[in-house]
C-alpha positions in Angstrom: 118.4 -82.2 -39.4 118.1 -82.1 -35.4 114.6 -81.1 -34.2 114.5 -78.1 -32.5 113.0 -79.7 -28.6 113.5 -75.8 -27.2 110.6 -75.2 -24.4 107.5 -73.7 -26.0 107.4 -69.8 -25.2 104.3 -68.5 -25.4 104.4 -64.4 -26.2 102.6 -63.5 -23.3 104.8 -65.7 -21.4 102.1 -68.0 -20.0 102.1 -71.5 -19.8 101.4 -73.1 -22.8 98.7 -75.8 -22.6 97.4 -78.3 -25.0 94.2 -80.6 -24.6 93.3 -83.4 -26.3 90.0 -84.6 -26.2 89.4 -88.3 -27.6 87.6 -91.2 -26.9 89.0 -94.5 -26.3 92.1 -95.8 -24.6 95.0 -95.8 -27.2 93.4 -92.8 -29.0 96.1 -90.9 -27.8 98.8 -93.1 -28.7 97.8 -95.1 -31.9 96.9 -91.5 -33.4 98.4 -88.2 -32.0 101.0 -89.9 -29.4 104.1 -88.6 -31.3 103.0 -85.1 -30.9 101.7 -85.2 -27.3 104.9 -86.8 -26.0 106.8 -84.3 -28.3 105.2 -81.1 -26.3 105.2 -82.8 -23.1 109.0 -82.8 -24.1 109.0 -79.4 -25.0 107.4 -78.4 -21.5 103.5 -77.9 -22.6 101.1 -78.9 -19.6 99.6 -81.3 -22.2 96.3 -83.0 -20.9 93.8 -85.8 -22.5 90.0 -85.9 -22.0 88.8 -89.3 -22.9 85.1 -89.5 -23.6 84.8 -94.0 -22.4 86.7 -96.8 -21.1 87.2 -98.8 -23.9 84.8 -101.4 -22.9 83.6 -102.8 -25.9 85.7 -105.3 -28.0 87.2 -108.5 -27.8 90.0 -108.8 -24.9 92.2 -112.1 -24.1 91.0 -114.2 -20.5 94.5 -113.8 -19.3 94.6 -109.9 -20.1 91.7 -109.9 -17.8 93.8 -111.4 -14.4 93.4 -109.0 -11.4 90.9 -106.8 -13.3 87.1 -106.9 -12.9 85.8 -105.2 -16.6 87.3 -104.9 -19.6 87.1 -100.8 -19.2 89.7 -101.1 -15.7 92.2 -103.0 -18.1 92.2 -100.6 -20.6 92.1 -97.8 -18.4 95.4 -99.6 -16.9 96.6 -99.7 -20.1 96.1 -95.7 -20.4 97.4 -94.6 -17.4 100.7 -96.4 -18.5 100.8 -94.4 -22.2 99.8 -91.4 -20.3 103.0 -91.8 -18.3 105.2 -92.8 -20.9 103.9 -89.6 -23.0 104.3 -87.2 -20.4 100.7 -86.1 -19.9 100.0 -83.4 -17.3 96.9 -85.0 -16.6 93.7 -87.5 -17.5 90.2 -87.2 -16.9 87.4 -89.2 -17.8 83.6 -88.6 -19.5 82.6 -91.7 -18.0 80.3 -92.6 -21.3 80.5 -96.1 -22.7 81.8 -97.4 -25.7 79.4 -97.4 -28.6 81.5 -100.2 -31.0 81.6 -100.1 -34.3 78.9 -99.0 -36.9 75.7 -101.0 -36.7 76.8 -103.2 -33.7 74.0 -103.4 -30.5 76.2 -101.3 -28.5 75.5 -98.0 -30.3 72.2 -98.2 -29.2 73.3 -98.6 -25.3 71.9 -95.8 -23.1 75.2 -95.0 -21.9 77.0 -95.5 -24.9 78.7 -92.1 -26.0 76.9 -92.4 -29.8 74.0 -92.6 -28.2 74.6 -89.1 -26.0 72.6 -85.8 -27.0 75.8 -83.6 -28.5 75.3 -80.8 -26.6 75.4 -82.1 -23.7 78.6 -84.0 -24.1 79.8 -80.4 -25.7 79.1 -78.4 -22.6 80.9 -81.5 -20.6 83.9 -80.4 -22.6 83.5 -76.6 -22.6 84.1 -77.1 -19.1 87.2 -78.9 -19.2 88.1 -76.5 -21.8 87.4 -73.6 -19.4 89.4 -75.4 -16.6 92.7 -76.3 -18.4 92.3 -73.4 -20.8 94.6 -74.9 -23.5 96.0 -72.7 -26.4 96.0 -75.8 -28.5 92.7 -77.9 -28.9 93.1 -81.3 -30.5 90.7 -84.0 -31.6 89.3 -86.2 -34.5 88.6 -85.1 -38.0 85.2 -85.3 -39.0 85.2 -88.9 -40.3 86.4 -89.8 -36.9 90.1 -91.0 -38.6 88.0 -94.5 -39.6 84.4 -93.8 -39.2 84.2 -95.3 -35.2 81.1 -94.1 -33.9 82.7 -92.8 -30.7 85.2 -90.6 -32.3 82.6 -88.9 -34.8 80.7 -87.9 -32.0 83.5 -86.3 -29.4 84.3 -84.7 -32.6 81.5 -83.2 -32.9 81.0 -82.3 -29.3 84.4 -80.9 -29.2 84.1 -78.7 -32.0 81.1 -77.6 -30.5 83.3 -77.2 -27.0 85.2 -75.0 -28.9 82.9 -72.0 -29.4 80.5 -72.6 -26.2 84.1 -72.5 -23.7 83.9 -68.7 -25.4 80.3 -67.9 -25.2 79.6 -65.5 -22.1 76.0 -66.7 -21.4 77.0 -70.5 -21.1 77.6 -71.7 -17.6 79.5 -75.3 -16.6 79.5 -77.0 -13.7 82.1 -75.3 -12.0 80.8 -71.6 -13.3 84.2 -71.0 -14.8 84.8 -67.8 -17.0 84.5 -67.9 -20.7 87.9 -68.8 -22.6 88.6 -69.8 -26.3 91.5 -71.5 -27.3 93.8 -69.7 -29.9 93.5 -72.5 -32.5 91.4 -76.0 -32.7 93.2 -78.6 -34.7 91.5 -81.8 -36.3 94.2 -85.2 -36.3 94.0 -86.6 -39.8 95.5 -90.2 -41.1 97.9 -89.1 -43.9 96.3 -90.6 -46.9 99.6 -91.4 -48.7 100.7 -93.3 -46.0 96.8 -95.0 -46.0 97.0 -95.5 -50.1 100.5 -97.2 -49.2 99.1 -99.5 -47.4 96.1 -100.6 -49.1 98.6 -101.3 -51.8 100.8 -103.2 -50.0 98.9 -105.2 -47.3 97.5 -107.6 -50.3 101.1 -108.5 -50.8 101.4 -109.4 -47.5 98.6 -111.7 -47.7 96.4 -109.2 -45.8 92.5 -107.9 -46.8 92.9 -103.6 -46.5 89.0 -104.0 -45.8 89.4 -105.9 -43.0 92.4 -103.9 -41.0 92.6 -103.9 -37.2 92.9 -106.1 -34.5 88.8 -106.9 -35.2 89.0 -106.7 -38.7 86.1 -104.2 -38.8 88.2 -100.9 -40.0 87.8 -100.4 -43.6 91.2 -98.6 -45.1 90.1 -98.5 -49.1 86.7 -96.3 -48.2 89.0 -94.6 -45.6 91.8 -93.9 -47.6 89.3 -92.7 -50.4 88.7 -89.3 -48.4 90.5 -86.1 -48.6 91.5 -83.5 -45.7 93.3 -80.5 -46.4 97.0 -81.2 -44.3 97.8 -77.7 -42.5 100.1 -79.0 -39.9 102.5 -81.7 -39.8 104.9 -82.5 -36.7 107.4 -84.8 -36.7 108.0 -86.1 -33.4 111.7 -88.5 -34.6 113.0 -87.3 -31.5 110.2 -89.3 -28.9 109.7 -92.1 -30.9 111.2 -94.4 -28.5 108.7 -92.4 -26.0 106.1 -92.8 -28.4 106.8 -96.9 -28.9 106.7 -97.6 -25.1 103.6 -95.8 -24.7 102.0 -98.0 -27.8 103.4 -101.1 -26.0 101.0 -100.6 -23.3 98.0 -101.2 -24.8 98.1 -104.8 -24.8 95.2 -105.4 -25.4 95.0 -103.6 -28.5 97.9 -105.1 -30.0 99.7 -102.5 -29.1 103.2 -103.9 -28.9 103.1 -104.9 -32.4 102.4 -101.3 -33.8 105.7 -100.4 -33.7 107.7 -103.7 -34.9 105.1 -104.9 -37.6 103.9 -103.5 -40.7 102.9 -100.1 -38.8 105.9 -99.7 -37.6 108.1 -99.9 -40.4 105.9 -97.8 -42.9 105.4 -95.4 -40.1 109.5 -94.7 -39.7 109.5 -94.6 -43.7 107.4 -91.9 -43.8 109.5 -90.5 -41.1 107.8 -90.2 -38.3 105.4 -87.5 -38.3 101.7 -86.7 -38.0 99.3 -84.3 -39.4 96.8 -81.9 -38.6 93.7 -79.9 -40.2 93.7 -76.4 -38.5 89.6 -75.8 -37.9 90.4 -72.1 -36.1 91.2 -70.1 -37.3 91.0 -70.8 -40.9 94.2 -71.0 -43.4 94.5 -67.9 -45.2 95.0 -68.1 -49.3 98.9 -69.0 -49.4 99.7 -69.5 -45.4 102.4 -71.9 -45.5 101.8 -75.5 -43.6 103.2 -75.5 -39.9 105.4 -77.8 -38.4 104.4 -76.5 -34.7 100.8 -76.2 -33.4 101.9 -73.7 -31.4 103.5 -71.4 -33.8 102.8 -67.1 -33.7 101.1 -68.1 -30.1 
């Protein structure tokens, strides 16, 4: 069946908006890229706030000619999958990358673990305020594989999500209140996970160690449930989806959609899912295949 890329209408017949708030570079792509690129496609102003730089990790000497940190190369890399998707915009917390659990860089004083959540929170209730999306996206509460960084701009952004509405907080910017119709939590299919826990071992590969630092864990992962309210399937910008995955480099990214990834992810047919956290499912709502649906 063709998907339906009509333009989002909105029933007030204002623009229709969606912000994602995440927190590395390739966030946006390795996770929730098929549906941003899809909306951009569909003719949602669709924006990403991204909480750090990237700057923690391993990264190749010759990935790092003409750049002076690791953070500039991955924000390079970024800018590129923001343009491929067909973001509206990209702005920047500024915070550090924390690493993974346990490593010295959680306990950095920049490091976005490290960050009182409300104040990251009221960062984003701002940016909230300012783009005043319909659609709010970010992690589920496990951060997809228990990163550090995405727990907490989970948290903060779920936190974003009320404060934005609240009439007595102020930002920056003394913006007016505004709460977005419905806050949606990305979640890794676990099918798809359970998949490839089974089958990586075949492939002479550890599911324990997954990732291009071998420090993601997909068996504990894979072990955890979230409810699936929303699944989009986004066939019709893969190739969009692809070229902006090919730009992170230095992630491995030009690999994700020719090697094991790749060919599991077009088996499953090409589609990504979404916990709704506002406003709740109702006993016997059926799953949505558009976030922006009865807006």
């Amino acid at each position: 069946m063709k998907q339906n890329l009509q333009a989002v209408q909105l029933k007030d017949g204002s623009q229709p908006v969606l912000l994602a708030v995440l927190a590395h570079p390739d966030d946006e792509t390795f996770g929730m890229g098929g549906t941003l690129a899809l909306y951009a496609r569909r003719g949602v102003s669709v924006y990403l706030v991204c909480a750090t730089r990237g700057e923690v990790g391993q990264m190749d000497a010759t990935l790092m000619e003409g750049f002076d940190s690791v953070g500039s190369r991955r924000e390079m890399e970024l800018r590129c999958a923001a343009e491929k998707l067909g973001l509206a915009g990209v702005f920047f917390l500024g915070y550090r990358d924390s690493g993974m659990p346990g490593s010295p860089d959680n306990a950095h004083p920049d490091a976005l673990a490290a960050q009182p959540m409300e104040e990251v929170a009221r960062r984003v209730a701002g940016f909230v305020r300012k783009l005043r999306p319909q659609v709010l996206l970010t992690f589920d509460p496990i951060g997809g594989y228990r990163h550090p960084d995405h727990i907490a701009i989970q948290r903060a952004t779920e936190r974003a999500f009320a404060l934005a509405a609240e009439p007595d907080f102020v930002d920056a910017e003394s913006l007016p209140p505004f709460r977005a119709a419905k806050l949606y939590f990305h979640i890794l299919p676990r099918g798809f996970l359970r998949l490839m826990v089974r089958v990586m071992p075949l492939l002479g590969r550890d599911p324990r160690r997954f990732g291009e630092n071998r420090d993601i864990d997909l068996v504990s992962i894979a072990e955890v449930n979230f409810p699936t309210h929303a699944v989009v399937q986004y066939r019709a910008v893969m190739m969009e989806r692809d070229e902006a995955s090919a730009c992170h480099v230095s992630q491995g990214g030009q690999r994700m959609s020719s090697g094991l990834l790749g060919r599991l992810r077009r088996w499953t047919g090409a589609t990504e899912q979404f916990m709704r956290a506002f406003p709740l499912p109702q006993m016997g709502e059926e799953r949505e295949n558009d976030l922006f649906a009865g807006l």
